[in-house]
Residue, then its C-alpha position, 0 to 999 in steps of 0.5 A: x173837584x172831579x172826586x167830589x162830584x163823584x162822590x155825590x153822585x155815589x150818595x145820592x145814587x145810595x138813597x135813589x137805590x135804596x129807597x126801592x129794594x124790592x120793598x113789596x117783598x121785603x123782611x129784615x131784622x137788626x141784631x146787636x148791642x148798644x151801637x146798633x140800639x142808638x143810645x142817645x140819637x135823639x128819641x128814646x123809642x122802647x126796650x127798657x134796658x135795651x135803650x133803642x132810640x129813634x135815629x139808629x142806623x137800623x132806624x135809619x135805613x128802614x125809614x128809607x125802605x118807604x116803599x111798599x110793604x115790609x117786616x122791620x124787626x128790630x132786636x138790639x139791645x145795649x149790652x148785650x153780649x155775644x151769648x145774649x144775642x144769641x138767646x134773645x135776638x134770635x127769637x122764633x116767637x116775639x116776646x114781651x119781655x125777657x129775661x125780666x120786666x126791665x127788657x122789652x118789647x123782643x122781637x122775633x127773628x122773623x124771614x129776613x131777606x138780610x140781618x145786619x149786627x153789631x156786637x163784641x165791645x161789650x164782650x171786650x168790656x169797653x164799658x169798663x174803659x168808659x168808666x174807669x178810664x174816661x168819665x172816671x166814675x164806677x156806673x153813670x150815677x157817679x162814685x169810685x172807679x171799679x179799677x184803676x185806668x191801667x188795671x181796666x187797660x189790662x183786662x180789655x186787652x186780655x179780652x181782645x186777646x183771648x182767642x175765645x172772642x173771635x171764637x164766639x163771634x164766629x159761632x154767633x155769626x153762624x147761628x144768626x146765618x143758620x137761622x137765616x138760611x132755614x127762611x124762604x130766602x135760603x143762600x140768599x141771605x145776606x148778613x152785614x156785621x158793622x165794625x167800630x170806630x176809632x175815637x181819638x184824633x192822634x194828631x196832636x198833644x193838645x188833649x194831653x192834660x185834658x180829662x174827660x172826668x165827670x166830677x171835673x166838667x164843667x169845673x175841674x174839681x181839683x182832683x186826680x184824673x185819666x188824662x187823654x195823652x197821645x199815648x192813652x189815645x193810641x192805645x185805645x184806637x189801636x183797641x178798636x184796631x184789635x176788636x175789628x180785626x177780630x171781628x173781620x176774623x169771625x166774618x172771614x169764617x163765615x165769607x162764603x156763607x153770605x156775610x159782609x164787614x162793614x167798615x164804618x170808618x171807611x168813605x167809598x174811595x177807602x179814605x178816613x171818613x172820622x177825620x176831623x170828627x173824633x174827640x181831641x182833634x187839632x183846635x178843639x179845646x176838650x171836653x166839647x159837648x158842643x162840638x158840631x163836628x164831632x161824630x159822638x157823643x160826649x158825657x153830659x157834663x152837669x155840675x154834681x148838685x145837678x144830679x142829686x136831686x134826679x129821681x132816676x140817679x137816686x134809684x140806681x145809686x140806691x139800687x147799686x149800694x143794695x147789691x154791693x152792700x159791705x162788699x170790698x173792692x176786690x170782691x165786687x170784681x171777683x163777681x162782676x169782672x165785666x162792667x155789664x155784669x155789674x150793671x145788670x146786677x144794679x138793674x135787677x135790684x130795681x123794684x118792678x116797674x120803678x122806672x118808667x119809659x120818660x123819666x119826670x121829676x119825680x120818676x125815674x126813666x129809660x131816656x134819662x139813663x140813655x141820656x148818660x150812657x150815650x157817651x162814646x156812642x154815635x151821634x145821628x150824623x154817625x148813624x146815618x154814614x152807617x147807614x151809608x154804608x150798609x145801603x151801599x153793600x146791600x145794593x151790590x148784594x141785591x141789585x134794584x129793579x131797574x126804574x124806567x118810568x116816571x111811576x117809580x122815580x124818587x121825587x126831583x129825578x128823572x128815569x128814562x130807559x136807562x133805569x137809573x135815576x137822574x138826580x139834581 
């Protein structure tokens, strides 16, 4: 019980602390990929291709910067890898798109007092995963696997194994801190680089016959598919085990230069925050979309007619055969081994302007790609732990103002001469 109270005490003291960080003076960017842009939390908000929703943890932590005056400049983009970060997240000048019509708006770095990041799933190819080894689809519009779920096994695992990924985190760490530190704030800059999640319950074989198949939800078509055995499901937990370790490796080079790893897995006392809200956990009957314990999101199952007559399904499918054409199997791999390559490839084939922000039912749209590639991504309750999370480090980092009058207190708390709010 005592442990409880603690811990409530500590999150309201996040959000009572957070809301007043020096925001009269305050600047600050989000950099990343996919995890960082909010596929699918809610509404779609910009970007095009980049995917940016409303209810991200960046979104999420600028909203409770309310006081005050401040610069929010949010960067993210779905599949952006560590070079693409790199070139265009690190803008001196704001552009209104780039590399093409399909991204935008791209803001500019900026000043920022504080940046926070999350990259390298992409690099690793774990889109390749989601394809091939869980919807079981090439890209989101359907059709065959690229590769096989152990042939895609294969080549995540080289990634995450090559020494060049923690490589280029670690230069892309240290551009991002360069380029912080050439700001007013100087040393001061702080820099928080968030992990990833495990997404498996490993605790029971109930998921052991159950598919995540796209063409096999609602009703199973009768076909072969991955199915989620304990076995798979550790191999891809400890994945993401391999990815942050690299990613805590490329932040450990940097340590003394400001920056942070941000364990988003992690409560305040150390323990399993994602217990109980990962897919195949005990009593869950699998796939549920519907599960409101779960902290991500699952595929949006529809019959297949369903999507057939989706003007934005149409236009990717119709852009994918352009680029692939009579290309075999072996050869579409040869060009395009990471998954993003591939679908930037199917993006770049859509005429200009042939999708909108909202798609209509007659037009094809951003919200409804983001519809689908939210899968495996994090629902709003997710985002606002990381959230969490962030704030909790930043206010160490960064210590608040104390509150010793009335003027300055959150709404329902009382502030005295000790300076700290007093909150429920």
């Amino acid at each position: 019980m005592f442990r409880l109270i603690l811990l409530s005490c500590l999150i309201s003291g996040i959000h009572s602390l957070a809301i007043h960080p020096r925001a009269d003076q305050l600047e600050w960017t989000s950099l990343g990929d996919s995890y960082a842009s909010g596929v699918g939390s809610t509404d779609y908000v910009d970007g095009g291709r980049c995917l940016r929703y409303n209810e991200s943890y960046p979104i999420l932590v600028n909203k409770d910067i309310s006081t005050g005056d401040h610069i929010f400049n949010h960067a993210p983009c779905s599949g952006a890898l560590h070079n693409e970060i790199a070139e265009w997240q690190l803008l001196d000048e704001k552009k209104n798109s780039g590399p093409n019509w399909q991204y935008g708006p791209r803001p500019a770095f900026g000043n920022p007092s504080f940046a926070t990041l999350t990259a390298g799933g992409d690099d690793i190819d774990f889109p390749g995963i989601i394809f091939n080894c869980i919807v079981d689809v090439s890209l989101w519009f359907g059709g065959p696997t690229r590769r096989t779920c152990e042939d895609q096994r294969t080549y995540s695992w080289g990634r995450l194994q090559d020494p060049a990924l923690v490589s280029n985190l670690t230069s892309l760490i240290q551009k991002i801190v360069e380029k912080g530190r050439s700001r007013p704030i100087g040393d001061k800059f702080k820099l928080y680089v968030t992990g990833y999640p495990k997404f498996f319950s490993a605790e029971t074989r109930e998921c052991d016959n159950v598919t995540f198949a796209r063409s096999a939800n609602p009703v199973d078509d009768g076909k072969e598919h991955p199915r989620m055995t304990l076995e798979v499901r550790q191999e891809f937990n400890n994945m993401s085990d391999t990815l942050n370790a690299a990613i805590r490796s490329a932040v450990s080079n940097n340590a003394d230069k400001g920056v942070t790893f941000i364990d988003i897995e992690k409560d305040n006392f150390g323990d399993d925050a994602l217990k109980g809200h990962r897919y195949c956990e005990p009593g869950v009957k699998e796939p549920d979309p519907k599960n409101t314990e779960l902290y991500l999101w699952h595929y949006p199952y529809n019959d297949a007619k369903d999507d057939q007559s989706d003007p934005t399904v149409a236009l990717l499918e119709n852009s994918y055969n352009q680029v692939v054409g009579q290309l075999s199997a072996q050869d579409i791999l040869n060009r395009w081994p990471n998954t993003v390559d591939m679908q930037n490839a199917m993006f770049d084939a859509v005429p200009e302007n042939g999708i909108q922000d909202k798609a209509t039912s007659t037009t094809a749209g951003w919200d409804s790609i983001g519809f689908r590639a939210r899968v495996f991504h994090p629902q709003v309750a997710y985002h606002r732990f990381i959230r969490d999370r962030i704030f909790s480090q930043y206010n160490q980092d960064f210590p608040p103002t104390p509150c010793t009058s009335q003027s300055c207190c959150p709404s329902g708390c009382t502030c005295g001469p000790s300076g700290v709010p007093v909150c429920g």
